[in-house]
N, C-alpha and C positions, 0 to 999 in steps of 0.2 A: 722361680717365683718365691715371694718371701711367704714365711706362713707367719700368720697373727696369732696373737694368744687364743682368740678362740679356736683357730684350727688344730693347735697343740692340745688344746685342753678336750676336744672331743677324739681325738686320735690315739692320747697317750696316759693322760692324766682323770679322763673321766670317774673311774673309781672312786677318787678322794671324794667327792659330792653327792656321792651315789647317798641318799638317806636321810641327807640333810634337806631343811625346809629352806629354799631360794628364795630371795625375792632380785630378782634382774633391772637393773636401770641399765637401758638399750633405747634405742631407736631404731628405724629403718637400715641405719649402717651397720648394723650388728647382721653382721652373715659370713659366711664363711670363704671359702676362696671359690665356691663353687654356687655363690649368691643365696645359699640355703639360709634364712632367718634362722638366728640361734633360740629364740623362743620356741619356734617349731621342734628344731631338733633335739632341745634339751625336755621338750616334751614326749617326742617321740620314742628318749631314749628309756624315757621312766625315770629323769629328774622329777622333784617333788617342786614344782617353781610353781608357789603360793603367792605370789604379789608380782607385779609388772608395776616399774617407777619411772615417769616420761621425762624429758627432762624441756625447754625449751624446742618449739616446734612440733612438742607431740612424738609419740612412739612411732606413728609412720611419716612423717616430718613434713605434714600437711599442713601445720599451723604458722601463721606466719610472723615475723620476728617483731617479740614483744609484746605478741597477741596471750591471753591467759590460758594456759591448759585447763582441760575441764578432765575431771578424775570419770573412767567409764567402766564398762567388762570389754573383757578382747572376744571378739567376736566368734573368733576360730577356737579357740581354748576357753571358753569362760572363765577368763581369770581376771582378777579386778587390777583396773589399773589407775594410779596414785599417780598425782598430778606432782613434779618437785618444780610447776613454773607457773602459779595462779597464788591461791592465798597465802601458800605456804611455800618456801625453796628447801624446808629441810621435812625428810620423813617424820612424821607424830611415833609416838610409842604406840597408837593405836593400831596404825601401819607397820609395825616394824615387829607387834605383839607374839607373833608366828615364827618368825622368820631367823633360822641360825645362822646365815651367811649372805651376802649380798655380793653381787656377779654385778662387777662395771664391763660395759662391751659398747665403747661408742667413740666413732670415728672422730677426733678432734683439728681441728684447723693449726695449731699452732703458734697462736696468739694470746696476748695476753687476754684481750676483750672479749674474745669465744667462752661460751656462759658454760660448756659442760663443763668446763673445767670444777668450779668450784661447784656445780650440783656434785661432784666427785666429792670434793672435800666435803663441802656439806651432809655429805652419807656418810663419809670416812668419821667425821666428828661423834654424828647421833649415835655410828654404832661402836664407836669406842666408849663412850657411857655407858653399855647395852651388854657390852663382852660382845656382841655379834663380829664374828672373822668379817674380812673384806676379800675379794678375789677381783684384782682387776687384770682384764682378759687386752695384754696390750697390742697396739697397731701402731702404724707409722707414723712421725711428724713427714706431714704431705712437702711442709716448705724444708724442710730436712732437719739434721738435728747436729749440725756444727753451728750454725749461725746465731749468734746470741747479738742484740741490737738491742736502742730504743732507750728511753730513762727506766728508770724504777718509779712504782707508783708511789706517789706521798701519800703517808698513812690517814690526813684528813681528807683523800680524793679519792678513798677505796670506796669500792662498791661492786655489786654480782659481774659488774663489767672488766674488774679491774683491783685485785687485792695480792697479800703475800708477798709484798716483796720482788714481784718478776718484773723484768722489761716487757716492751713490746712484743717481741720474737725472746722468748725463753731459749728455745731450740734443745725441748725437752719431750719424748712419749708423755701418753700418759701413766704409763707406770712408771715412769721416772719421775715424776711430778706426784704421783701417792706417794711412792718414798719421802720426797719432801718434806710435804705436806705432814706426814706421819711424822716425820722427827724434831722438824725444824717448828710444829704449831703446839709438840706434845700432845698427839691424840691418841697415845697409848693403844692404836688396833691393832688387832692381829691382821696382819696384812700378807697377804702372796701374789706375786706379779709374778703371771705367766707369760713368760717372754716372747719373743718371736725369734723367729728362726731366719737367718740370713739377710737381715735387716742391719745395714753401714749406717751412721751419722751424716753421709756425702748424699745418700738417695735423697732428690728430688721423688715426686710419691710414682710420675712415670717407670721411675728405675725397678718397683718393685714386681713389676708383674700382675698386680691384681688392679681387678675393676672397682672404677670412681664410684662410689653412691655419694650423688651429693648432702655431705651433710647438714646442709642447712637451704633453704628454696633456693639461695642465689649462687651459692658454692658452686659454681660451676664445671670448675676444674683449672689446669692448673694455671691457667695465666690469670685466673681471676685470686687464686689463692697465693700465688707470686705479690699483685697489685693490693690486696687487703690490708695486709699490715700497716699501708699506707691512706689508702684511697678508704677504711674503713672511719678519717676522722672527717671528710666530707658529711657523716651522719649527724656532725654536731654543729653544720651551717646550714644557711638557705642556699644552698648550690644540690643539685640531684646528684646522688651515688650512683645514678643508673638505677635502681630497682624501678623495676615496671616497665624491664626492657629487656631485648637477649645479649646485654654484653654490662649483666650488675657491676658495680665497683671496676669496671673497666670505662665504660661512658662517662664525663663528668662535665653538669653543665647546670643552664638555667637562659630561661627567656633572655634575658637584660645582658647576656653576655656578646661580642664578637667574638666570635672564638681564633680569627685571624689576628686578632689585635693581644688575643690572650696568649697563643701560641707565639706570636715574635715575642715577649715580654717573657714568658717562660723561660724558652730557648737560650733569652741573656744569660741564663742563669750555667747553662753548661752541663748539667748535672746528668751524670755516667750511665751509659746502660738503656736508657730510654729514648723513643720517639714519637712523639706526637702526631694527630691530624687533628685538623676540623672536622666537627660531626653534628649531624642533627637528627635529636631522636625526639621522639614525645612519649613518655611514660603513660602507661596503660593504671598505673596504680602508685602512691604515693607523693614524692613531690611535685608538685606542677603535672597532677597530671591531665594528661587529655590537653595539655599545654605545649607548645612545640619549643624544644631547648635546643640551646646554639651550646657547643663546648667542644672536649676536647677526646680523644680516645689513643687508650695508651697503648703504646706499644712496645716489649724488651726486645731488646736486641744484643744483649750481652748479658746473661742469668749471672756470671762473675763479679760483674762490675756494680749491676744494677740495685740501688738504694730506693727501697719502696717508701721507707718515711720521708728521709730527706727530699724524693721526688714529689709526694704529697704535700708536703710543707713547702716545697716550692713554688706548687699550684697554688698552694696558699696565698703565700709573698707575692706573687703574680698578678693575682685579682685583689688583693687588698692595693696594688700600685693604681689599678685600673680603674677599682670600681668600690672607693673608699665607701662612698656616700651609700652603693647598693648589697655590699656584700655583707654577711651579718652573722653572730653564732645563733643558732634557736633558742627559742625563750628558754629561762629558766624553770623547772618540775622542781615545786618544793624547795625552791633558793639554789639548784644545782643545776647549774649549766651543761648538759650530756656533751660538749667539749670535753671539759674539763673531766668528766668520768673516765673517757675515752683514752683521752692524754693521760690520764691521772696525776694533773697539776693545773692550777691556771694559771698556769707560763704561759701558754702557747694562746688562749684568748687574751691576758693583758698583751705579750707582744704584738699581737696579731693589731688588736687596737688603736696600736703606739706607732703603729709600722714597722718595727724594728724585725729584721731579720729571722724568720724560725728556723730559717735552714744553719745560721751560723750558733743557732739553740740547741739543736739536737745534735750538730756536731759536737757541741761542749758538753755532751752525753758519753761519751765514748768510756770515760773512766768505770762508770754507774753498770756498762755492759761489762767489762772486762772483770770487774767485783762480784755481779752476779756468775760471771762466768766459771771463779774459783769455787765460790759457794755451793755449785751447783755439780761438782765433781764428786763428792760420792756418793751421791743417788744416780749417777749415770751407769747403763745396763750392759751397753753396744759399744764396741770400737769405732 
C-alpha cells in the first residue's frame, strides 16, 4: 500500500511541526490510510492547528459544485474555519495573523479544471508575502501521473478553472504542482513536500491500495475520474453531465436527443478505447431535472488506448451533426462562456459553431502536451 504524505508525516516527521501555529486547508479527503481525519489526529497529537481553510465543497465535502462556502467553527475541535470558495479564494492577513505554517492535505483529481489546485496556489502565493513555510502533505494523481494531454490554457481564458500554463491532464501530484507553482510563478515560499512512499507514475489510483474518498459529490471513482477529463466540458453545454444521477460524468444526455441515432453517428467516428449504449436517466438535481433524458453511457474497454478528451469532443462533433438547431454552449456569466473557461480557449465553441471537427482540434494539440511535458521535468518527485 502506498503511504501519502500525511501518513509519512505523522509516522516519521511529526516533530518538525510540533510548536508551531497551523492552519490546515483539508477537506474530507484528508485522512490517513487508516481513514483517520488529519484534523483529528493533528489535534490529538498536541499540533497547535489554529485555523481550518475549506476549499471548494466545504471541509466535509458537502457542498455542492460552485455552491459558496460559508466560514464556520468545527464542531469537534472549536476551531474556526475560513472559507477559500465564497467571497474570498485567497486567505486575508486576518486569517493568516496566527498562523507560522500552512499543511495542504487534499485529495486532487488530476485535472486541470479541479479548483483545489489553485486554492494551493492561492495559499502558496498569500504565504510567501507572509514569510509563512508551506507543508503540502502529498497523494496520488488518481488518473496516474505519466499521462500529460489536452492544449495549454490561453492566458486570456484563465481562470480558478483553468490557469499556469497546464494542459488538461498535467499528470502531476500535487506536490509536484507546489514545486511548479513555487518556481515557475516566483513565490518565493518556503516550501516542503512530503512525499509518498511507493507511489509509480503508471498507478491508476486502484494500484495503490488505499480507499477512494470521493473528492468531490460526483468523483465517484475510478471510471468516473478516467471519463472527466473529457465528459467534464459537457458542463459548458445544454447536454447533462449526468450530475443528479448515480453514473455523474459517465451518463450524457438531454430530453431532445435519440440516443440511437447519437450513438451510430458517434461510433462513425472510430475513436479507441471506448463504448457506448443508449441510456435513460432523469436527474434528480441540476440539468433537466425531474425531466427524463435520452443519451449516452460510457464505457472503457481499453485504459491504454482510451482518449477521454478526444472521446468527449467526439460526442461533441456528433450532436452538433445531429442536432445543430438544438444543441447549444450555456449562456455566457459576465461575457465568459464556462466552455471556454473549461477548454481554456474559444476554439472549441467557435468550431463547435462552424461545425468544423474538435476532434481533428485537439489532435493538433499534441505538440502544446509534449512542451508541457519537458517543462514539467524538474519539479517531478516519483519515477
Amino acid at each position: 500500500m502506498v503511504k501519502t504524505g500525511l501518513d509519512r508525516l505523522i509516522e516519521e516527521k511529526e516533530h518538525v511541526l510540533k510548536g508551531k501555529k497551523i492552519g490546515l486547508i483539508m477537506n474530507h479527503t484528508s485522512v490517513d490510510r487508516n481513514l483517520h481525519l488529519s484534523l483529528d489526529m493533528l489535534v490529538e497529537l498536541g499540533f497547535n492547528v489554529k485555523a481550518i481553510f475549506a476549499p471548494e465543497h466545504g471541509v466535509r465535502g458537502d457542498v455542492a459544485a460552485g455552491q459558496t462556502v460559508e466560514n464556520q467553527v468545527d464542531a469537534r475541535t472549536n476551531i474556526p474555519v475560513y472559507s477559500l470558495y465564497g467571497k474570498q479564494k485567497r486567505p486575508t492577513s486576518e486569517m493568516l495573523k496566527e498562523i507560522d505554517v500552512l499543511i495542504f492535505d487534499i485529495q486532487d483529481l488530476g485535472v486541470r479544471f479541479y479548483t483545489y489546485i489553485y486554492t494551493l496556489a492561492y495559499c502558496m502565493e498569500e504565504a510567501g508575502k507572509r514569510g509563512i513555510e508551506v507543508y503540502v502533505l502529498d497523494r496520488p494523481n488518481p488518473i496516474n501521473g505519466a499521462t500529460v494531454t489536452g492544449n495549454i490554457v490561453d492566458p486570456q481564458f484563465e481562470s480558478f478553472v483553468g490557469k499556469y500554463g497546464l494542459p488538461i491532464r498535467h499528470g502531476m501530484t500535487v506536490g509536484e504542482l507546489a514545486q511548479y507553482f513555487n518556481r515557475e510563478l516566483n513565490m518565493n515560499v518556503r516550501l516542503t513536500v512530503v512525499t509518498m512512499e511507493g507511489w509509480k507514475r503508471t498507478m491508476s489510483y486502484d494500484d495503490t491500495g488505499l480507499p477512494w474518498i470521493m473528492p468531490s459529490p460526483n468523483a465517484t471513482g475510478k471510471t468516473m475520474s478516467a471519463l472527466y477529463p473529457g465528459t467534464c466540458f459537457f458542463e459548458g453545454t445544454n447536454v447533462s453531465e449526468g450530475r443528479g444521477t448515480t453514473a455523474p460524468f459517465k451518463w450524457i444526455g438531454a430530453p431532445w436527443i435519440d440516443a440511437y441515432k447519437w450513438r451510430a453517428e458517434f461510433e462513425k467516428l472510430a475513436l479507441p478505447g471506448v463504448q457506448v449504449r443508449p441510456v435513460t436517466f432523469t436527474p434528480l438535481i441540476s440539468k433537466y431535472q425531474g425531466e427524463v433524458c435520452y443519451g449516452l453511457d460510457l464505457h472503457i474497454y481499453n485504459e491504454d488506448e482510451f482518449e477521454p478528451i478526444e472521446t468527449s469532443l467526439g460526442l461533441i462533433d456528433s450532436l452538433v451533426v445531429l442536432y445543430r438547431d438544438k444543441f447549444q454552449w450555456t449562456a455566457p456569466i459576465n461575457g465568459r462562456y464556462f466552455i471556454d473557461l473549461i477548454s481554456g480557449t474559444d476554439q472549441v465553441r467557435r468550431l463547435g459553431d462552424r461545425g468544423d471537427s474538435l476532434v481533428n482540434w485537439i489532435r493538433g494539440k499534441g505538440e502544446e502536451a509534449k512542451q508541457f511535458e519537458e517543462k514539467r521535468k524538474p519539479y517531478l518527485l516519483y519515477d
